[in-house]
C-alpha positions in Angstrom: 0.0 0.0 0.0 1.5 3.5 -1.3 1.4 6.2 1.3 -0.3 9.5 1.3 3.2 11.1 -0.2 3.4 11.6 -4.2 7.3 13.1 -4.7 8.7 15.1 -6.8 13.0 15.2 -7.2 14.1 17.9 -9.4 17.7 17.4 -10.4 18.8 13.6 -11.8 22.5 13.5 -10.6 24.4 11.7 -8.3 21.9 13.1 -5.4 18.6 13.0 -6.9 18.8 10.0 -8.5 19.6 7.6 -6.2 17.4 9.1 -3.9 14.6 9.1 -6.5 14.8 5.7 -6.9 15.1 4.5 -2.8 12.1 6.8 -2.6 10.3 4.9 -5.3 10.5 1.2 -3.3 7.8 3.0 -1.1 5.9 6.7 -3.1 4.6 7.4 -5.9 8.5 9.4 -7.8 7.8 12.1 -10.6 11.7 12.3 -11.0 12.5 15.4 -13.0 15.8 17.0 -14.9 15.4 19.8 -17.2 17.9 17.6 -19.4 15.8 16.2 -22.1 18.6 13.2 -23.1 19.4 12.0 -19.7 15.6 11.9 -18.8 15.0 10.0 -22.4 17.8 7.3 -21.8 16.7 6.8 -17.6 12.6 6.0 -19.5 15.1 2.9 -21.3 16.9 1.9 -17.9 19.7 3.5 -19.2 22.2 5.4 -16.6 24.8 6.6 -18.9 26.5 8.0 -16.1 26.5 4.6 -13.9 25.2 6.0 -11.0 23.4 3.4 -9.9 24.5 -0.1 -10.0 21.3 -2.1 -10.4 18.2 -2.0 -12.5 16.2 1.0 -11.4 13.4 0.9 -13.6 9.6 0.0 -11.7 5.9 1.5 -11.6 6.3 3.8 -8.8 8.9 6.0 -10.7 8.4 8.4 -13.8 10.8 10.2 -15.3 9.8 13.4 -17.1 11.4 16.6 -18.4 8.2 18.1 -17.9 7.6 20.5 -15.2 3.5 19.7 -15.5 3.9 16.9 -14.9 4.8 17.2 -11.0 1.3 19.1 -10.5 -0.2 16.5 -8.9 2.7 16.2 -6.0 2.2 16.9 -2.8 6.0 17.1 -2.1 9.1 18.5 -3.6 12.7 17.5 -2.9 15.4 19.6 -4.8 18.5 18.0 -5.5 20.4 20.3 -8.8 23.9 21.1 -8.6 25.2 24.3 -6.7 28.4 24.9 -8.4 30.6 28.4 -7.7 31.1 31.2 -10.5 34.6 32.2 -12.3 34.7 34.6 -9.0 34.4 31.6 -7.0 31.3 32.7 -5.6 28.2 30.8 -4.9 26.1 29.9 -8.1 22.5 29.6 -7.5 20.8 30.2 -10.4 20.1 25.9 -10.8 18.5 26.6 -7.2 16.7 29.6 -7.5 15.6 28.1 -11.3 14.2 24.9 -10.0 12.5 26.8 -6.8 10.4 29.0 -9.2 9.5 25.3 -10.9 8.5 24.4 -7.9 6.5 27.5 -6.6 4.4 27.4 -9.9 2.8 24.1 -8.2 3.3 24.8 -4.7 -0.3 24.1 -2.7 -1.0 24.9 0.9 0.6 22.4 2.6 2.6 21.0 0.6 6.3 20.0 1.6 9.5 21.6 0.1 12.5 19.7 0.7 16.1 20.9 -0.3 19.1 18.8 -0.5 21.6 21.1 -2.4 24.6 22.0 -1.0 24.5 25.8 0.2 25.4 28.2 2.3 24.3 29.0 5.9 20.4 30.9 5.7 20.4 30.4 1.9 17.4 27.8 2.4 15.3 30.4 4.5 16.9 33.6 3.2 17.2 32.9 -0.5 14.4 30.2 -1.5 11.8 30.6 1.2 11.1 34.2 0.2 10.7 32.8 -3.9 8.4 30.2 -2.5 6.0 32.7 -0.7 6.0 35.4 -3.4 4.9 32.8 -6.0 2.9 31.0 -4.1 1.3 33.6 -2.3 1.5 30.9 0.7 3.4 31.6 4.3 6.3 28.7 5.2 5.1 27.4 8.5 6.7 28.1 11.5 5.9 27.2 15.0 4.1 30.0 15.2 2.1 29.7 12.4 -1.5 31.1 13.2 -4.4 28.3 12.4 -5.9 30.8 9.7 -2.8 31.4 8.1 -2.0 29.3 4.6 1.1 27.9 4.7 3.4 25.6 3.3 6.2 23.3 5.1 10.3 23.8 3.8 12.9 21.3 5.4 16.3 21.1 4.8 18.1 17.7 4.1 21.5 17.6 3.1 22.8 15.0 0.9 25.8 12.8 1.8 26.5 11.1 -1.4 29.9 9.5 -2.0 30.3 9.2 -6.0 31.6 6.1 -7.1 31.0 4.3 -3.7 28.8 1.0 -3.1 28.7 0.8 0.2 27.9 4.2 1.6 24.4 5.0 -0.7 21.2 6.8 0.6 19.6 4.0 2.1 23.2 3.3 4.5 24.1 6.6 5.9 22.7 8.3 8.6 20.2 11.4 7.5 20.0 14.9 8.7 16.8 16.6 8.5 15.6 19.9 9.6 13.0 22.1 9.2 11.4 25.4 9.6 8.6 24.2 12.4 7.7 21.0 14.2 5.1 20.0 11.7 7.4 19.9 8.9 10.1 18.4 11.4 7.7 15.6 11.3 6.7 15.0 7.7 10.2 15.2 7.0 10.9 12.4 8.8 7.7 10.4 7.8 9.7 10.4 4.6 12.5 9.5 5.3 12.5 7.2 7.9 11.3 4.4 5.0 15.0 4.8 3.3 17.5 5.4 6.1 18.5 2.4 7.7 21.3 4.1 9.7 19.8 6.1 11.6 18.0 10.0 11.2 19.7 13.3 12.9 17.7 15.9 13.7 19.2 19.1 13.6 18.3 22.0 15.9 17.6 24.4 13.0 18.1 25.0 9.0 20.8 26.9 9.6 22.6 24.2 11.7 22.1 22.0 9.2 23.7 23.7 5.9 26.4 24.4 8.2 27.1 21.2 9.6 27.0 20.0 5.4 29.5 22.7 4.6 32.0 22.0 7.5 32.1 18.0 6.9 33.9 18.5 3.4 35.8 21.6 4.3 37.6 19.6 7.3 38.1 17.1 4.2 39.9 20.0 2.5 41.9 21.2 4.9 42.7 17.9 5.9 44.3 17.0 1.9 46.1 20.5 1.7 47.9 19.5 4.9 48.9 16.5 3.4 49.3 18.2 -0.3 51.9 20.4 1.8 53.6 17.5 3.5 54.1 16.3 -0.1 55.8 19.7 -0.8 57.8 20.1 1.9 59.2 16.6 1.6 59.7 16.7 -1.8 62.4 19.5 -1.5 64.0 17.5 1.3 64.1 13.6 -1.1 61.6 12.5 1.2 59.1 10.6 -0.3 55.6 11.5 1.6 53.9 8.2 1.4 57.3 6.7 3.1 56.1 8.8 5.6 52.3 8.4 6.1 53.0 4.6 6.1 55.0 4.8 9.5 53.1 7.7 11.1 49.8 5.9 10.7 51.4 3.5 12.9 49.8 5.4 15.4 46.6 5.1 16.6 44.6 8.7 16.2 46.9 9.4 13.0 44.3 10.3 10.2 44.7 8.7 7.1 44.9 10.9 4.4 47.1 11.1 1.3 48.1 14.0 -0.9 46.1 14.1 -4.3 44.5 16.4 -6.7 41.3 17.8 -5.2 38.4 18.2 -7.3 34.5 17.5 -8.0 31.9 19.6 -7.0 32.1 19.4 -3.1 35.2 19.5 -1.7 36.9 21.7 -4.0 33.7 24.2 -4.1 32.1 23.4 -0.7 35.1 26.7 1.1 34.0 28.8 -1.1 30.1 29.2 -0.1 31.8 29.1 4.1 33.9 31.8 3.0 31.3 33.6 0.9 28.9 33.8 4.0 31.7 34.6 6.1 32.2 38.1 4.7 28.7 39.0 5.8 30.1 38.7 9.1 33.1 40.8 8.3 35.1 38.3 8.7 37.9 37.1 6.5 39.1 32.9 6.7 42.5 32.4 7.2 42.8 28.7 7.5 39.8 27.5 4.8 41.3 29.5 2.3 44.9 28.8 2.6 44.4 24.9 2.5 42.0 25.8 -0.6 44.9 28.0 -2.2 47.3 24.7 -1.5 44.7 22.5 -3.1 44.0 24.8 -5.8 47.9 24.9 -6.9 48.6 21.1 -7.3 47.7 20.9 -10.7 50.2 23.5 -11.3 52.7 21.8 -9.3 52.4 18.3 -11.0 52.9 20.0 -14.5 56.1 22.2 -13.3 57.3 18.1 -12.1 56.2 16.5 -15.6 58.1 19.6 -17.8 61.1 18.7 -15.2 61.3 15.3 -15.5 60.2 15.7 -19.6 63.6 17.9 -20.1 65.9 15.2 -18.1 64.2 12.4 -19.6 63.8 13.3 -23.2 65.0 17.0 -23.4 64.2 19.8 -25.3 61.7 17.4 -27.7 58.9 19.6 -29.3 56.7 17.0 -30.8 55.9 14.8 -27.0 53.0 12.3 -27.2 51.3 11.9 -23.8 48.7 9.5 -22.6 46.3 10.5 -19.8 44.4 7.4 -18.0 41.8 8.8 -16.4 39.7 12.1 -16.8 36.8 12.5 -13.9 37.6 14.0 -10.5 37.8 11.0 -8.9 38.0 7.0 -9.2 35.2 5.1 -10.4 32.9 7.7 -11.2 32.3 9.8 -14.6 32.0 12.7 -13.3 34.3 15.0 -14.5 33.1 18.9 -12.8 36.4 20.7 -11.6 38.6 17.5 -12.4 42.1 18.8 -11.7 43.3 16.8 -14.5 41.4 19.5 -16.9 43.8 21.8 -15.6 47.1 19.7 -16.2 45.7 19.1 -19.9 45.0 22.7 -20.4 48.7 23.7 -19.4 50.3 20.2 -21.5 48.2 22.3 -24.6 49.6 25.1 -24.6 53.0 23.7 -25.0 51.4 21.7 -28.4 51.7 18.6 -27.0 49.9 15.6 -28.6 48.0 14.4 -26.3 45.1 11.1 -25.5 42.9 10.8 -23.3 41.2 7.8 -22.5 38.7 7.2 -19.4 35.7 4.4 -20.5 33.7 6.1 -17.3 33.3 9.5 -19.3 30.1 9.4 -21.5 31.0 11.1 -24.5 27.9 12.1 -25.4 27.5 14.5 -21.9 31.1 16.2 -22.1 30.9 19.8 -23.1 34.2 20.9 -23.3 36.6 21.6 -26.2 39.3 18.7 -24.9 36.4 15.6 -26.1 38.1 15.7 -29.6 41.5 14.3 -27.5 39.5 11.6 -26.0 40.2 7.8 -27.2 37.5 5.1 -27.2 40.4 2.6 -26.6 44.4 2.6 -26.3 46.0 0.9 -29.3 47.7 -2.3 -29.8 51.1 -0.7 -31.1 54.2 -0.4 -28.9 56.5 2.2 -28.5 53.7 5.0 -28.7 54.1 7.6 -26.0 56.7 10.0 -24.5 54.4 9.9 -21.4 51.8 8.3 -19.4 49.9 9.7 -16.9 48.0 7.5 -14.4 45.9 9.9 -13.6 42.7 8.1 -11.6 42.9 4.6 -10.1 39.3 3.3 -11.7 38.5 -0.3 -11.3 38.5 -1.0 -14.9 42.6 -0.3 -15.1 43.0 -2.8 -12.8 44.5 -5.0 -15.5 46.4 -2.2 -16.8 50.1 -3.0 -15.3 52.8 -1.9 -15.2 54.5 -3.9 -17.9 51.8 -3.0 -20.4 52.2 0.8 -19.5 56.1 0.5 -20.4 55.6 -1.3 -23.6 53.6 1.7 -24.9 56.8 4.2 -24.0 59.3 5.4 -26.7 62.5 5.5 -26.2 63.3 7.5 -22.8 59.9 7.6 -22.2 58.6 7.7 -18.5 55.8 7.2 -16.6 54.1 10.0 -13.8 51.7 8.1 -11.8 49.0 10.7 -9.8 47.9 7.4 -7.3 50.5 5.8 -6.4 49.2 2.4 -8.2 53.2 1.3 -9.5 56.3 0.8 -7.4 57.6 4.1 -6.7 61.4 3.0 -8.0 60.1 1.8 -11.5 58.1 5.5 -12.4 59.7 8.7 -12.9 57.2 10.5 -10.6 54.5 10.6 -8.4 52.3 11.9 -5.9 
């Protein structure tokens, strides 16, 4: 028996998706995306994007690119991406767009549920006014007079882990928050059916935007620590995972190793803490300075591969270079802020020829100017590259070794592995 809820999740990403279809094992799911392709293959039980591992497909679940289509929901759970500008400054405009969606259908009591990553008050101080002017309703409160028409807004941050199995919606404890007890309770109505691990209740909206923006800034901070180990050791012919392997000997040493830090949390999430900081008047020290660190690796790897390119091979104009690996991180295809972009961008401009070959990246979905250097598979022939760079661990280079890699080097040739995957004495550099 379906309960009284009939849902509606605007944004099919690595959020709404999976939560679109937990939901759907128990409500009626209008899952929406203003991307007419995706929402076309998901009607074939097609995830081009291999979000989900399973088959997803079943009668409780629609999948529209039609906003009419959620008229007849009752609730409406928004889950688009909130990236940052060229300023690096919060960009809401897929937030604010798909809260004017909303508002078109909003009813008196009807729930609105937001799961984007923002800033703290952007729930109550950005979208709840959009809500009420186009709704001409009041958000509840706990002070909500009887004769006053309302509507009930909750805030539920997502905790998705791209790429990982084990940790999915229905496995990891849930915060939820809202703006009065009633929609406190409905929230949870909801939610309870899909969170197995437990639900948090946070005190208040705001507590719970900025609890979601402090658990990947720590994350941050904690890499650009590491990233400046690396660094620091580097100068001194140390090499840093020699190092994290005896000092997490101890037990309450964090394990955390240096990398490039991209994606559309980590590497953004500072930037709406520090943007909402300067409403305070004040100014981050420490977000900002392990964001900087984090920020600079890419650089940093290609001032290493130009040294080790004019020891190696010299001053060689025409270099061939193989990239494994594209998106921001292993296993996944998504590729938003992927530092690797960055090391690409700088290995162009020098003219070098370059391929790039990740079988996670859907060709079809990648809007950037680099898809032409993008190969469907790496070629038989031997002998082919100056360099190769392992660039992202994924599961399906597992039986890419390190014998194969060499046999595709030229003369000279070397190898710059970004994960640490090959013996550290058989490449030419690492991280």
């Amino acid at each position: 028996m379906l309960s009284k809820y009939k849902i509606c999740v605007l944004g099919q990403g690595y959020v709404g998706l999976p939560l679109a279809v937990a939901l759907s094992r128990h409500f009626k799911i209008v899952a929406f995306d203003v991307n007419k392709k995706k929402i076309n293959s998901l009607k074939k039980g097609l995830d081009k994007e291999s979000i989900l591992e399973k088959k997803f497909l079943n009668k409780n679940i629609q999948f529209s690119s039609f906003a009419s289509d959620m008229k007849n929901c009752n609730v409406f759970i928004i889950a688009v991406p909130t990236p940052v500008d060229s300023k690096k400054n919060p960009d809401l405009r897929n937030l604010i767009s798909a809260t004017k969606i909303v508002a078109k259908f909003l009813k008196e009591n009807n729930l609105v549920i937001y799961e984007s990553t923002v800033y703290p008050g952007a729930t109550e101080e950005v979208c709840v006014p959009i809500l009420e002017k186009e709704s001409k309703l009041k958000v509840s409160s706990n002070k909500s007079g009887l004769n006053t028409k309302t509507f009930d807004c909750a805030y539920c941050p997502e905790r998705v882990n791209p790429g990982d199995k084990t940790k999915t919606v229905e496995k990891i404890v849930k915060v939820i928050s809202a703006t009065s007890n009633k929609s406190l309770a409905l929230v949870y109505d909801i939610y309870k059916k899909i969170s197995k691990s437990g639900i948090c209740k946070a005190k208040s909206i705001k507590i719970a935007e900025s609890a979601k923006i402090i658990e990947n800034v720590q994350r941050d901070i904690n890499i650009a620590l590491i990233n400046e180990f690396y660094i620091l050791f580097k100068k001194m012919n140390l090499n840093i995972r020699d190092i994290l392997e005896v000092a997490s000997t101890k037990w309450n040493f964090l394990s955390f190793k240096p990398g490039l830090v991209g994606g559309h949390c980590i590497g953004v999430d500072p930037y709406y803490l520090t943007y909402k900081a300067k409403e305070f008047n004040y100014q981050p020290k420490l977000i900002l300075a392990g964001r900087k660190i984090n920020d600079d690796m890419s650089s940093l790897v290609f001032k290493d591969l130009l040294k080790i390119k004019k020891k190696k091979i010299g001053n060689l104009k025409k270099v061939k270079i193989l990239i494994l690996g594209y998106s921001f991180k292993e296993n996944v295809s998504d590729y938003r802020n992927t530092k690797i972009s960055e090391i690409v961008d700088k290995l162009s401009k020098k003219k070098f020829y370059i391929d790039i070959y990740d079988p996670h990246i859907y060709l079809e979905n990648l809007f950037t100017n680099k898809k032409k250097l993008f190969i469907k598979k790496i070629k038989e022939k031997k002998n082919q590259y100056h360099i190769i760079i392992y660039a992202v661990n994924h599961k399906v280079f597992s039986k890419i070794n390190y014998d194969y890699l060499n046999s595709k080097l030229k003369l000279n040739g070397f190898i710059y592995d970004l994960t640490d995957k090959f013996p550290r004495n058989l490449v030419a550099g690492s991280l």
